[in-house]
N, C-alpha and C positions, 0 to 999 in steps of 0.2 A: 563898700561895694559900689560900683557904677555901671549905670546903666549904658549899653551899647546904642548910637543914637545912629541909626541907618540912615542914610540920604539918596539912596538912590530907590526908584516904581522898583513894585511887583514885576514888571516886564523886563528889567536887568538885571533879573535875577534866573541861575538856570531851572531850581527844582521843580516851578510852576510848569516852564516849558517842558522840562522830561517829562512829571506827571500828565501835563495832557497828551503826549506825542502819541501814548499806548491807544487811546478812542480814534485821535484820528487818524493813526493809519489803520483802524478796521472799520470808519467810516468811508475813509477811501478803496478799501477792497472789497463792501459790500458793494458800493458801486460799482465798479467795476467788474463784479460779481454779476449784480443784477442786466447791466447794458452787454456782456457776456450769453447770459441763458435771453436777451428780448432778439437778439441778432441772429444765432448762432439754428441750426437746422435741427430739428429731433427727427434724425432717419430714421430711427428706427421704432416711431410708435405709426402706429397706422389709424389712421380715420375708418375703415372699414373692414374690421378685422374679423365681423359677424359675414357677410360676405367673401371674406377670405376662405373663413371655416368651413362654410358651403362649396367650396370648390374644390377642396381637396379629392372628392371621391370622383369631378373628373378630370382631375389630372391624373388619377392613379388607373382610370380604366385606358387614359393614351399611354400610360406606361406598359402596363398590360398587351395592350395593340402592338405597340412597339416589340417587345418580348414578343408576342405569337408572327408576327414577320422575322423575328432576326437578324434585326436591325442593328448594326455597330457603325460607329464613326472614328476616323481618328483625324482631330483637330492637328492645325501644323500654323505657328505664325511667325510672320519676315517683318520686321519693324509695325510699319501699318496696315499691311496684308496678310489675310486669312484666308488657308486653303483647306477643305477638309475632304477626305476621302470616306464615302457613303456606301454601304453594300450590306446584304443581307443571305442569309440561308439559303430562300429560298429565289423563285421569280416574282420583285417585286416592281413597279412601275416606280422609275422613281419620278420626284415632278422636276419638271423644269426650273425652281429656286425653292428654297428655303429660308428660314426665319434663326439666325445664332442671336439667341441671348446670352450676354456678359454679365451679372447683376454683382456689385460689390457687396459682401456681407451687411457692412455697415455704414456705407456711402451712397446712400441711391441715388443722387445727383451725378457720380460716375456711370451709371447703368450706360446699356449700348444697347442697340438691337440690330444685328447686321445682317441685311439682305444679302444673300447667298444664289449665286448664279450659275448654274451647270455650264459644266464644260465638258460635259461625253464622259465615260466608264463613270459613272460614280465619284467625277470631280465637281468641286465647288469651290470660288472663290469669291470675295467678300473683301471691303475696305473699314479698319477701324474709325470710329471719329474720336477716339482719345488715347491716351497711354494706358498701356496695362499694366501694374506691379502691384504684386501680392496674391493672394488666392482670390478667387472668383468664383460664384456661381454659373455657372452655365448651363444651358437649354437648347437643344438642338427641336424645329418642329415644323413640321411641315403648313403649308397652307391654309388645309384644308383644319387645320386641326384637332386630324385621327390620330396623330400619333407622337411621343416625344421621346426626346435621349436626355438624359441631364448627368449631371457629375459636379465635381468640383477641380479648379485648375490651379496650379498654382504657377502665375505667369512667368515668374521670373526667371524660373530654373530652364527655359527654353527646350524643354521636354515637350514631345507632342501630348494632348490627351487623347485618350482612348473612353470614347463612349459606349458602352453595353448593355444592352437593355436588360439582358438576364442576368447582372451584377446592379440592375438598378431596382430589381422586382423584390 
């Protein structure tokens, strides 16, 4: 019997290499991993969610307001212009501009809040400052803020929205 006499390092040989190749590419993907969640935005956890909690009951009494006025909107958008048609039951004042919130579910760095500017019967126009695509929360509210419209949109489909307050109650 004789013995096999190797001459050539550990290093030219492949099984060393394949056995370590498995650790580091999961050293390299925790990295990438980690510089991933130090970079990246968490929209959707909120710093003040105990103050969030607290507001709910008045947001619900301007929906309310809104419902006992008879308040409906229907939203209409042209590329980066927004127009919406405002009116109600009964006689109500409307004001001089209003407040359109856009909020994205999951992206609150897209938010918007677009200043709304009458234009006689119950028109309003308004200029977007981003693109819209996908559903969207939205918030129609006046000034003073007595009262709100909200809904959800779904931008793409270039359907106007219709806001109702006694579909929102």
């Amino acid at each position: 019997m004789t013995l096999r006499n190797d001459s050539q390092p550990w290093y030219r040989e492949r099984w060393p290499w394949l056995l370590m190749a498995g650790p580091a590419i999961v050293i390299v993907a925790g990295i990438v991993t980690l510089w991933l969640a130090v970079i990246s935005n968490d929209g959707l956890v909120t710093d003040d969610y105990y103050k969030q909690g607290l507001a709910v009951n008045q947001r619900l009494q301007r929906d309310h307001k809104a419902g006992g006025l008879g308040l409906h909107a229907d939203i209409m958008r042209s590329g980066d212009k927004v127009r919406l048609l405002l009116g109600a039951d009964g006689q109500v004042n409307l004001p001089p501009a209003i407040t359109l919130k856009l909020a994205h579910p999951t992206r609150s760095g897209l938010d918007q809040a677009v200043q709304m500017v009458a234009e006689g019967q119950g028109f309003y126009s308004g200029k977007l400052t981003g693109e819209l695509a996908g559903r969207w929360l939205v918030s129609l509210e006046d000034p003073a803020g007595e009262w709100r419209l909200h809904g959800e949109w779904l931008a793409d489909t270039g359907e106007p929205l219709r806001l109702d307050a006694k579909a929102a109650n």
